[in-house]
N, C-alpha and C positions, 0 to 999 in steps of 0.2 A: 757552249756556255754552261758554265755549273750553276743553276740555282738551286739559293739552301736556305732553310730557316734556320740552320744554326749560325753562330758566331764564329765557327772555322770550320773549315773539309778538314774532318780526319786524314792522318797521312802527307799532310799539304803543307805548306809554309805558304802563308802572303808573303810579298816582296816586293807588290807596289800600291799605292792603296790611292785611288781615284774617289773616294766621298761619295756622296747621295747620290743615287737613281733613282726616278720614278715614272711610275706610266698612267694614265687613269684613261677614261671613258665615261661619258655620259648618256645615259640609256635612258629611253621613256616607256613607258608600257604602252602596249599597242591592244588598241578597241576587240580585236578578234582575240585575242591571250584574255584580257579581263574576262571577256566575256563567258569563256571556255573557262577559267579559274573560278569563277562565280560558279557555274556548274560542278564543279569537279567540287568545292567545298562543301556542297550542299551532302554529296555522298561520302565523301571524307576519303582524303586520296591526293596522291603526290600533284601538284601542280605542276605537268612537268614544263610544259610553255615556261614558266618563271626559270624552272630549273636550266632548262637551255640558255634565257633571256642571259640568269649569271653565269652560265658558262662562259659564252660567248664572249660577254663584255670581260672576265677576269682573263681571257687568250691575250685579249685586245689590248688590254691594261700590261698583259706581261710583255708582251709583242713590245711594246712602244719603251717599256722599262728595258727590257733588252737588247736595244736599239742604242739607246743612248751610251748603255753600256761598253756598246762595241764600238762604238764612237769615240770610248776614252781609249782603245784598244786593251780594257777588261778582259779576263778570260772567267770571270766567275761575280756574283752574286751573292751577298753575305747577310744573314738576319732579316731575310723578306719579311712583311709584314703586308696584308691587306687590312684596307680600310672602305667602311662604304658613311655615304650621308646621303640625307635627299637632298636634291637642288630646289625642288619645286613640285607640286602636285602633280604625281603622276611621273617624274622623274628621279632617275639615283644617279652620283655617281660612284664607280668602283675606283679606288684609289690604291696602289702598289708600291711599295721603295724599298730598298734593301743600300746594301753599300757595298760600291764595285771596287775588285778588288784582281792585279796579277798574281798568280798562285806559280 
C-alpha cells in the first residue's frame, strides 16, 4: 500500500478512485506517563512517554485507515492528512483520512 501526502505518486496514473479513508484512535493518558512528564518538565526535556503514547496511536489510526482501504481493493493512499482533538479530560483522539485510490 502506497501512502502519500501528496495528491498524486509521481510516475503513477490513478485509474480507480474509491473516495474517503479514515482510521482514528482514542487514547487516554496514563497515571504513570503524567506523572513521569511532570517530572521530565520540571528539568526541561523530551517527554518521551507522550512521544510513544502518539506514536503508537498515529500506527493505529494508519493501521485501521489502511484497512479499509484494502477493503476497497486500493492499492494506494492519496493527500493523507492527520488530525487530533480532545474527547475529554485527559483523552485525545488521533484522527487519519486520505483518498484511496487504484494506481
Amino acid at each position: 500500500m502506497i501512502i502519500t501526502n501528496l495528491e498524486y505518486v509521481p510516475g503513477k496514473e490513478a485509474t480507480a478512485h474509491f473516495g474517503l479513508v479514515n482510521g482514528s484512535t482514542v487514547r487516554a493518558k496514563h497515571f504513570w506517563r503524567d506523572l513521569m512528564a511532570g517530572l521530565k518538565n520540571i528539568v526541561w526535556g523530551e517527554l518521551k512517554g507522550y512521544t510513544e503514547l502518539l506514536e503508537e496511536s498515529r500506527k493505529e489510526a494508519i493501521s485501521r485507515m489502511t484497512k479499509q482501504a484494502e477493503e476497497m481493493w486500493a492499492n494506494a493512499i492519496l493527500n493523507v492528512r492527520f488530525s487530533t482533538s480532545s474527547v475529554s479530560a485527559g483523552a485525545s483522539e488521533i484522527y487519519v483520512y486520505g483518498t484511496a485510490v487504484k494506481l
